[in-house]
C-alpha positions in Angstrom: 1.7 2.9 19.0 -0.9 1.3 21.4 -2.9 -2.0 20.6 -6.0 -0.3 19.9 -4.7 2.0 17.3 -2.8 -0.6 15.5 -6.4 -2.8 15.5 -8.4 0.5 14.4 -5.7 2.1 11.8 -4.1 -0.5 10.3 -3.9 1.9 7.0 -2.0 4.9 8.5 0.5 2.6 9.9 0.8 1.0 6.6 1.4 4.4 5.1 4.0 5.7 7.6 6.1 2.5 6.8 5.9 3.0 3.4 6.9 6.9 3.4 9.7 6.0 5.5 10.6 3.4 2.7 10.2 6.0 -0.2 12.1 8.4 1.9 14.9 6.2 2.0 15.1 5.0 -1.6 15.0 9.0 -2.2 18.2 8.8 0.1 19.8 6.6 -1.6 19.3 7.6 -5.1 19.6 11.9 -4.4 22.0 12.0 -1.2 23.3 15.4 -1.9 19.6 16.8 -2.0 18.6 14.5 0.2 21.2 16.3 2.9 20.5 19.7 1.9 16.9 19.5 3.0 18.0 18.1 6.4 20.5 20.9 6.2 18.2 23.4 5.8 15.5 21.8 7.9 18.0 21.5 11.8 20.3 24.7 10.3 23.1 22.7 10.1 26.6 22.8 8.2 25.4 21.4 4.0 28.8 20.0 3.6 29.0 18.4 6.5 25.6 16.9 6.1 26.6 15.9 2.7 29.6 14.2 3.6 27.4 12.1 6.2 25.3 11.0 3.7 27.4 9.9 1.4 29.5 7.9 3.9 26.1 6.4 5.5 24.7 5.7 1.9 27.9 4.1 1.2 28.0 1.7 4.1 23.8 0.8 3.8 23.0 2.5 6.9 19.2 3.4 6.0 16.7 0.3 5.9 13.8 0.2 4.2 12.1 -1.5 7.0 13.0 -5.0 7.2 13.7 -6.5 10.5 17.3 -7.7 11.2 17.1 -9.3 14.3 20.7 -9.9 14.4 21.2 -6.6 14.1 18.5 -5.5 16.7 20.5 -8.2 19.8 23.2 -5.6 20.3 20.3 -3.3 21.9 19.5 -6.0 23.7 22.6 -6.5 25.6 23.3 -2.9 26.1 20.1 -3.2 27.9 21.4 -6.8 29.7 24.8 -4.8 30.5 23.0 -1.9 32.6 20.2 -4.0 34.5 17.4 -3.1 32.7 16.6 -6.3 31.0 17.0 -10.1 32.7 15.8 -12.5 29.5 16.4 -12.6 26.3 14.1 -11.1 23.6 12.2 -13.4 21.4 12.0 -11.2 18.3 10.0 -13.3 16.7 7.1 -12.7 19.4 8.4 -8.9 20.2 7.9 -7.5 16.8 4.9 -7.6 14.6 5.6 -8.0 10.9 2.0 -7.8 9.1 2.2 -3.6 8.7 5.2 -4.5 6.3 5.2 -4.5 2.9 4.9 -8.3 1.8 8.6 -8.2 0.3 10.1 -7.0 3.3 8.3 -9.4 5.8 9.6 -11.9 4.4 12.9 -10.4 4.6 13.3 -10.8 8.8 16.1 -12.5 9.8 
């Protein structure tokens, strides 16, 4: 996403975040048919794919879309580890929260 297009559509940024979100709470609430349309969608094994989900339901691994910045540091010092990044990340300044939904702004840690 470049500057200009989050100035000139504010909206379809908006919606993408809040498809992801309704995608998600479909996850969680319909994992089995949630896997067999990924299944069916990259041709891979149903049970398998069910499996996955259930154990990634289980442990919360799909956000819908709040920032954990704790969460985001290991990145961060993967990046430290190889060379590829010399200061640490201000999350606060690096990430811009207004696209959220209001609930889930207010959700950064």
């Amino acid at each position: 996403m470049t500057d200009e297009f989050a100035r000139t559509q504010p909206g379809k940024i908006r919606a993408i975040i809040e498809g992801r979100r309704e995608a998600v709470r479909f996850i969680r609430a319909h994992p089995d048919d949630a896997a067999e349309i990924v299944a069916e969608m990259y041709n891979i094994d149903p049970a398998v794919t069910r499996e996955v989900f259930r154990r990634f339901v289980a442990i919360g691994y799909w956000s819908e879309g709040a920032l954990d910045y704790a969460a985001m540091e290991p990145i961060v010092e993967g990046l430290r580890i190889v060379g590829k990044l010399k200061a640490p990340v201000d999350w606060r300044k690096a990430t811009e929260t207004s696209f959220l939904p209001l609930d889930l702004q207010a959700k950064r840690h």
